[in-house]
KOLKOL-98104 format. One record per residue: x, y, z of N, C-alpha, C, CB in turn. Coordinates in steps of 0.001 Angstrom, whole numbers, padded with zeros to 6 digits, always signed. Glycine has a CB too. Layout:
BEGIN
XYZXYZXYZXYZ;...
***
This chain:
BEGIN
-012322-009456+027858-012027-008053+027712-011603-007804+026263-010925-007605+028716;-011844-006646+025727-011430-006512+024123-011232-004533+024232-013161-007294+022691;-010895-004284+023133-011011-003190+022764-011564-002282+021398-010102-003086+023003;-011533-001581+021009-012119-000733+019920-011071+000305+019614-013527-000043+020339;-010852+000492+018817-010189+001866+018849-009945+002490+017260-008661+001690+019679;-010208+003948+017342-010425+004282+015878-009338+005560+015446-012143+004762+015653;-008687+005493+013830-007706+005849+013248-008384+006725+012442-006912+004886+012712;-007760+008320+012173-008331+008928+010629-007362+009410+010419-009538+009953+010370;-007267+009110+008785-006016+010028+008182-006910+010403+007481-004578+009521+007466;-006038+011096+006455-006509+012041+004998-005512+011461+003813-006169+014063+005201;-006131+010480+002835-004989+009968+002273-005210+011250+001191-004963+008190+001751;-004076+010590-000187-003503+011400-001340-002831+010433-002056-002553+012596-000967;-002827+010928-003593-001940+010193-003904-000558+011012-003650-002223+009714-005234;+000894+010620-004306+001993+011542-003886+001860+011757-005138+003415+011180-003179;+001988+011787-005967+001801+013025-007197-000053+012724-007565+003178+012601-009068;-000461+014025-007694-001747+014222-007985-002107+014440-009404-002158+015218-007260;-003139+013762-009819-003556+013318-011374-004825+014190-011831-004014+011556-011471;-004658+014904-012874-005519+016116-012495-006791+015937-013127-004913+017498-012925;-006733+014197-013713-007834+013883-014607-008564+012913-013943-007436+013421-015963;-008399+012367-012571-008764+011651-011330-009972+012559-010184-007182+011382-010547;-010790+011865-010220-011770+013074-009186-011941+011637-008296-013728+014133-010021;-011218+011508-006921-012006+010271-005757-013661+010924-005643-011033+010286-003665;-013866+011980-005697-015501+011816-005779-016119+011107-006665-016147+012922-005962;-015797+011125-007649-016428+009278-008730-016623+008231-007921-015150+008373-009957;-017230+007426-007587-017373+006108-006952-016525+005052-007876-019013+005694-006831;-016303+005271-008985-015140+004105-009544-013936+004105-008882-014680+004284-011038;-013127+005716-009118-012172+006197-008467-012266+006041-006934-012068+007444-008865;-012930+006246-006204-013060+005984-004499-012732+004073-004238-015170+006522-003866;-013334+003796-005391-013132+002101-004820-011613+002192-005542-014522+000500-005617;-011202+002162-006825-010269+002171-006964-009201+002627-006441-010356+002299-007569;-009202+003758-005791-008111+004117-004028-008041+003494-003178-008347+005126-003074;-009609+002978-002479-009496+002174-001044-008976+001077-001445-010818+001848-000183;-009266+000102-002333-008355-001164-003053-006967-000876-002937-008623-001396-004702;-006355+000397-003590-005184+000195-003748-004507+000408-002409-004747+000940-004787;-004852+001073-001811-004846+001678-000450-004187+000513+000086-006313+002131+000270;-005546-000238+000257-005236-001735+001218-003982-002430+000656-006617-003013+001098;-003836-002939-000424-002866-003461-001498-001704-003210-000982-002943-002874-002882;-001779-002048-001034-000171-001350-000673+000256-001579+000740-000110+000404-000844;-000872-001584+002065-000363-001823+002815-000851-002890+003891-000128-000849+003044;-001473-004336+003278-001624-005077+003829-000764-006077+002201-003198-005090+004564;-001428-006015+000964-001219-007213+000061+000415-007766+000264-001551-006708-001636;+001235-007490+000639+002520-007943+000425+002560-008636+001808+003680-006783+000064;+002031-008677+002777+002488-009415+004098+001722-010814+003550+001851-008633+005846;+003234-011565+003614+002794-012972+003182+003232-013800+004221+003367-013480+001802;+002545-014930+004933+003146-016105+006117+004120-016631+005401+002106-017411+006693;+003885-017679+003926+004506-018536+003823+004475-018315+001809+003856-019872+004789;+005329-017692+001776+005610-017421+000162+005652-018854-000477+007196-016557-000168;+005704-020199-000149+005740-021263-000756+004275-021471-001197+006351-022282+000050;+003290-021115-000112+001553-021829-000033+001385-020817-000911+000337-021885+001580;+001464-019149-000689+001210-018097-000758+000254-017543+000054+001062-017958-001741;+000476-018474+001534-000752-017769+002386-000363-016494+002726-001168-018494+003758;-001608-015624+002744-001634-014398+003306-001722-013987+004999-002676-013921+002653;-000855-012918+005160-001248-012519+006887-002801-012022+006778-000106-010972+007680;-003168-011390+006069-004278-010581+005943-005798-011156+004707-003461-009122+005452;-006382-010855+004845-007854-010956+003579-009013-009472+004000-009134-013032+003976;-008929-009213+002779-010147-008088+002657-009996-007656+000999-009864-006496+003889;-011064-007159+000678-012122-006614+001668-013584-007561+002041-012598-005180+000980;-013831-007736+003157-014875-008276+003578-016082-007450+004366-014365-009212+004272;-017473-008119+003738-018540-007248+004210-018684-006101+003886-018589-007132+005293;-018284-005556+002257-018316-004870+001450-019623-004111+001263-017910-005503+000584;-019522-003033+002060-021002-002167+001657-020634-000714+001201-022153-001981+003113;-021723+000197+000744-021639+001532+000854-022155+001862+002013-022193+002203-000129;-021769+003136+002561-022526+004314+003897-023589+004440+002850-021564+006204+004549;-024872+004992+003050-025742+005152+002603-026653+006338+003574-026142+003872+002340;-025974+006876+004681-026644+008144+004958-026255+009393+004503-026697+008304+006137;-024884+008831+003555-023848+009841+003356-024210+010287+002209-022441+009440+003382;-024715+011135+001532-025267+011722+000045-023625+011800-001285-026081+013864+000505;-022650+011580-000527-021632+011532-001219-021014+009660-001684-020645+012490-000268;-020437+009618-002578-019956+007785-002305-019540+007608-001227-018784+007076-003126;-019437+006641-000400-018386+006212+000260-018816+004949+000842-017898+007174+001201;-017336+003965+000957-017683+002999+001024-016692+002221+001991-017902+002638-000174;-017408+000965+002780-016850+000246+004450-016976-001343+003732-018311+000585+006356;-015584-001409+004375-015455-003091+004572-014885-003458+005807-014522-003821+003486;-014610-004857+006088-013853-005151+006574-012005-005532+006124-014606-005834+006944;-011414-006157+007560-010149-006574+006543-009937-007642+008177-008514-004903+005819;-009075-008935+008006-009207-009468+009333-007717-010617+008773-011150-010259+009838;-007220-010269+010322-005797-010668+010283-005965-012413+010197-004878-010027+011794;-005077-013022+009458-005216-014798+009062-004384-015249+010144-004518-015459+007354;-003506-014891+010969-003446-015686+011592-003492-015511+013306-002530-016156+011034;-003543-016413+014238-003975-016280+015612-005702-015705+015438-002812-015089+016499;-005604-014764+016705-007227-014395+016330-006956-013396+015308-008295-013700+017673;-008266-013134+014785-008613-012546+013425-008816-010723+013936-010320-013461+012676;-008604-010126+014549-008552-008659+015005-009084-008113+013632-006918-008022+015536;-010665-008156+013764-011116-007560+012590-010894-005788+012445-012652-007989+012545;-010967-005178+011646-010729-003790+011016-011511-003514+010442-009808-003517+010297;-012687-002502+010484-013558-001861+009663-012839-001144+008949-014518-001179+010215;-012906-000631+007744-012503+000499+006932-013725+001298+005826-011262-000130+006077;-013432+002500+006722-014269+003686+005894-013787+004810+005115-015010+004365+006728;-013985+004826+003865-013875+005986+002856-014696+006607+002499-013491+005804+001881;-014180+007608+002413-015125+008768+001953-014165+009943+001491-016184+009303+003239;-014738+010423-000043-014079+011327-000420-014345+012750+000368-014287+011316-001746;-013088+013515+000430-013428+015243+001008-013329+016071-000164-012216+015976+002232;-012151+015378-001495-011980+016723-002435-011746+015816-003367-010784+018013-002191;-011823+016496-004873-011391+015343-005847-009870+014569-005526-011313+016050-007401;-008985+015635-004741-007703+014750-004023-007626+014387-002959-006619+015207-003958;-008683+013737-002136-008330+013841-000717-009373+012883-000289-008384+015369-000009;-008983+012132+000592-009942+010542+000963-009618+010191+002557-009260+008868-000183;-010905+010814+003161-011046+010267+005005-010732+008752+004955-012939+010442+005855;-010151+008588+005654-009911+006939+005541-009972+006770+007312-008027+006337+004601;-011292+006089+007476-011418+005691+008860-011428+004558+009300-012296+006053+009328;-010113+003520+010507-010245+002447+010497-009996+002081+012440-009238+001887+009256;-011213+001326+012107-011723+001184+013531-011224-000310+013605-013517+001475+013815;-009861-000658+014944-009562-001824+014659-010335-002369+016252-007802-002043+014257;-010366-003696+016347-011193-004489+017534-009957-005491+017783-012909-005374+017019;-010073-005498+019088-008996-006900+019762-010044-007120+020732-007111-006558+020616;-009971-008553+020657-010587-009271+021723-009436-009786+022484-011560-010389+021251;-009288-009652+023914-008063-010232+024594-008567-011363+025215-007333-009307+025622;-008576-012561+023705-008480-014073+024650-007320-014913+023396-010618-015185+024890;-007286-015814+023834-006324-016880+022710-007589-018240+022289-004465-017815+023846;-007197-018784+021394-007852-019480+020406-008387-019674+018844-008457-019482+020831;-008860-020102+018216-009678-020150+017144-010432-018589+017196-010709-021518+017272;-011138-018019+016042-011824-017110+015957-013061-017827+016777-011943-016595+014523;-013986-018567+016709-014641-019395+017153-014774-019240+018876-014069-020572+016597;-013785-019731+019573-013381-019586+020458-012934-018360+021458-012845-020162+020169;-012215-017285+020295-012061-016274+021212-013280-015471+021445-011023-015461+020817;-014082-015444+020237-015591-015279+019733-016820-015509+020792-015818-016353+018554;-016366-017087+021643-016956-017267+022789-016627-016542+024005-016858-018399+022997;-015209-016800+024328-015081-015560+025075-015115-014258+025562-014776-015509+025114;-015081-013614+024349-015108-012290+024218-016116-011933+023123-013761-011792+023962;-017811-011555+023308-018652-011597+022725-018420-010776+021719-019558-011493+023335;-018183-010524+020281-017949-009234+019320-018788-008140+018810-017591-009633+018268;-019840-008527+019572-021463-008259+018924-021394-006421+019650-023230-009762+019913;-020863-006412+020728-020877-005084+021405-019649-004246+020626-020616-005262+023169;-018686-004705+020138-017682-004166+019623-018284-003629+017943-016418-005313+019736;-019089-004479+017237-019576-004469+015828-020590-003359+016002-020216-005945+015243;-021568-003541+017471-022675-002441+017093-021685-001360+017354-024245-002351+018069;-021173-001001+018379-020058+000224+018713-019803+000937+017360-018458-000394+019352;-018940+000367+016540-018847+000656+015110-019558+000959+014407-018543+000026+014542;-020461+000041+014286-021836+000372+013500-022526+001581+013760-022847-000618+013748;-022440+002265+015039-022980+003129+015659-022244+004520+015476-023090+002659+016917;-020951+004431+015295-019978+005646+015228-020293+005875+013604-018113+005280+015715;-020297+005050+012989-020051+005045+011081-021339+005576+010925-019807+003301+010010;-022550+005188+011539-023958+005675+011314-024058+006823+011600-024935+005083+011945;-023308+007588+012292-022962+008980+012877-022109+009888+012493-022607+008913+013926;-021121+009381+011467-020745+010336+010441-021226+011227+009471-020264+009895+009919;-020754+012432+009421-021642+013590+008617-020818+014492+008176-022715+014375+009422;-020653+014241+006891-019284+015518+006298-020611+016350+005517-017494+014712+004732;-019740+017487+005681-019943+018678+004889-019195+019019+003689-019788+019658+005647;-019143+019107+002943-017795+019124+001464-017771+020753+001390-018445+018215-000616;-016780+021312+001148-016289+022557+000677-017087+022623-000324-014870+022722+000351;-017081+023829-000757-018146+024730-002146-017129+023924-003222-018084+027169-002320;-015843+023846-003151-015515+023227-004465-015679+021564-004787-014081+023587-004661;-015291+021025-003622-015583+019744-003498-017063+019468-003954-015309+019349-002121;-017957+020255-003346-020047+019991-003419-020013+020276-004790-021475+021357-002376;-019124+021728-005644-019512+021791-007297-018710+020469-007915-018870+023453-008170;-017255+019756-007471-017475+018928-007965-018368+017442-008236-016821+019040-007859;-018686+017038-006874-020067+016088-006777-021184+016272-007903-020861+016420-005347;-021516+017484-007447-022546+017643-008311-022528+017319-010041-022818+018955-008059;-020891+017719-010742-020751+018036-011428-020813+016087-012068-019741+019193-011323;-020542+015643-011293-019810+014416-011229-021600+013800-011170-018407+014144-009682;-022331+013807-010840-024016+013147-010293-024490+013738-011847-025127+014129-008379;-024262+014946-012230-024548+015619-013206-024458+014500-014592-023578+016889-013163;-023396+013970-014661-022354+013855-016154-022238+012295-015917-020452+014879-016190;-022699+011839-014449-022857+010272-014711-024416+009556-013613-020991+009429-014096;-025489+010018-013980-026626+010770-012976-026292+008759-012422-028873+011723-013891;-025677+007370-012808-026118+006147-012125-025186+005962-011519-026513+005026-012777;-023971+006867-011333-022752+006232-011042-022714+005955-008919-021343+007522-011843;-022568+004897-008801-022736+005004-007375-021713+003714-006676-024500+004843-007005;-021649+003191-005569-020651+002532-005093-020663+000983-005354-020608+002847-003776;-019659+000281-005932-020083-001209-006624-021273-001844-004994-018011-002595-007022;-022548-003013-005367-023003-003072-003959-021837-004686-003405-025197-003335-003927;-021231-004995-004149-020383-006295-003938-018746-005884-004522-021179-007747-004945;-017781-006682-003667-016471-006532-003754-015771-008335-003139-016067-004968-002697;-015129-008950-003782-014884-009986-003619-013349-009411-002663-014943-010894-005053;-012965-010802-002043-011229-010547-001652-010433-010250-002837-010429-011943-000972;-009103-009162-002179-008322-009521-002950-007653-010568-003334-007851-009034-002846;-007030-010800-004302-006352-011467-004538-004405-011195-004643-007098-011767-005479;-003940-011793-003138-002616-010984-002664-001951-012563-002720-002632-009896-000833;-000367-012468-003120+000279-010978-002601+000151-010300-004107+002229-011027-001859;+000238-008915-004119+000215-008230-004723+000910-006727-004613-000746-008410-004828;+001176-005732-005359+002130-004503-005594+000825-003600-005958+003514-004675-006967;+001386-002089-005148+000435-001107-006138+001490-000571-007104-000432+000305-005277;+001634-000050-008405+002018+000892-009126+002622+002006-008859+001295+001138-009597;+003537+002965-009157+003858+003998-008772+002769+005172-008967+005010+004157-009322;+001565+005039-009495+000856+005519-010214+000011+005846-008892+000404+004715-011439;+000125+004492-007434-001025+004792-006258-002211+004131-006462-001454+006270-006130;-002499+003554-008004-003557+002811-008261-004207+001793-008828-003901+003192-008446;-002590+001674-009533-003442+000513-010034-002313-000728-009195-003606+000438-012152;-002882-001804-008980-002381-003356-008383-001697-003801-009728-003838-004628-007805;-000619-004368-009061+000002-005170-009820+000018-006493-009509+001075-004791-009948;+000830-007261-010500+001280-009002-009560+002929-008400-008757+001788-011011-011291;+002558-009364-007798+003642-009174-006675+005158-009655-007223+003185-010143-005269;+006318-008559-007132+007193-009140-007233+008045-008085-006155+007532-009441-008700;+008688-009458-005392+009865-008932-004117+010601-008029-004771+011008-010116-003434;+011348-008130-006143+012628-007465-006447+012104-006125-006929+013587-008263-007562;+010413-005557-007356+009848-004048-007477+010181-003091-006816+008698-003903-007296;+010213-003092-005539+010571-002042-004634+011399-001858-004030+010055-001856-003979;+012737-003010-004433+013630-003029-004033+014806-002010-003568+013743-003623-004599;
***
């Protein structure tokens, strides 16, 4: 037995940068990165190894029915089973980023391997695959003049097609974007 189940917010940064458009595909990856950073990079098992609870982004693609950037990975928990997480972005306004994350539990115990046997994932992945293929935004008149403006003034700019793991633990900036190196006593 397993489950599926899917999350949308509307992120932001908390102070807004008026020289930042998330409709750029630099800027969109550079959010969902920090995004994750902020709230997976600091969960660490064992601060001595520096193993991580978490790794992503994995299976790094763009949507590609979507005429706007946006871009899906995975992210999958390190330890017990791996409860993978799709994550989808997509910009709505130069300030404003759908962030859709479809998490999967398989309810068995073991190795990924193992629970993998038990609980087949293949119905849970197309499920996903199937909802994300079925997304369809419409952008506001200001949002569509900025796209355009943005396709206009950089006609190659489009979503990186590769993204390696991060490299955690790690801090975002007060800034919302940019990663730092991890230090406990920052946010103290």
């Amino acid at each position: 037995m397993g489950r599926t189940s899917c999350y949308l917010e509307v992120v932001e940064l908390a102070e807004t940068n008026s020289r930042l458009s998330f409709m750029h595909p630099q800027a969109l990856e550079a959010a969902s990165l920090s995004y994750l950073t902020a709230n997976y990079g600091h969960e660490v098992i064992d601060r001595n190894s520096g193993e991580m609870n978490y790794i992503a982004p994995l299976n790094w693609s763009a949507v590609t029915q979507l005429e706007i950037p946006t871009v899906q990975f995975d992210s999958e928990n390190t330890t017990g089973s791996a409860d993978p997480e799709r994550h989808v972005f997509i910009p709505i306004s130069r300030h404003h980023i759908a962030h859709f994350s479809f998490n999967t539990v398989q309810s068995a115990s073991g190795t990924r391997e193992e629970v993998d046997q038990q609980v087949d994932p293949a119905p849970f992945k197309e499920l996903v695959d199937n909802i994300v293929g079925s997304i369809r935004v419409t952008l506001s008149p200001e949002a569509q003049a900025d796209w355009d403006e943005i396709r206009k003034n950089n006609p190659g700019a489009k979503v990186s097609e590769t993204c390696a793991p991060l490299k955690w633990p790690a801090d975002v900036d007060k800034d919302g974007l940019t990663i730092l190196e991890y230090d406990p006593k920052r946010y103290a």
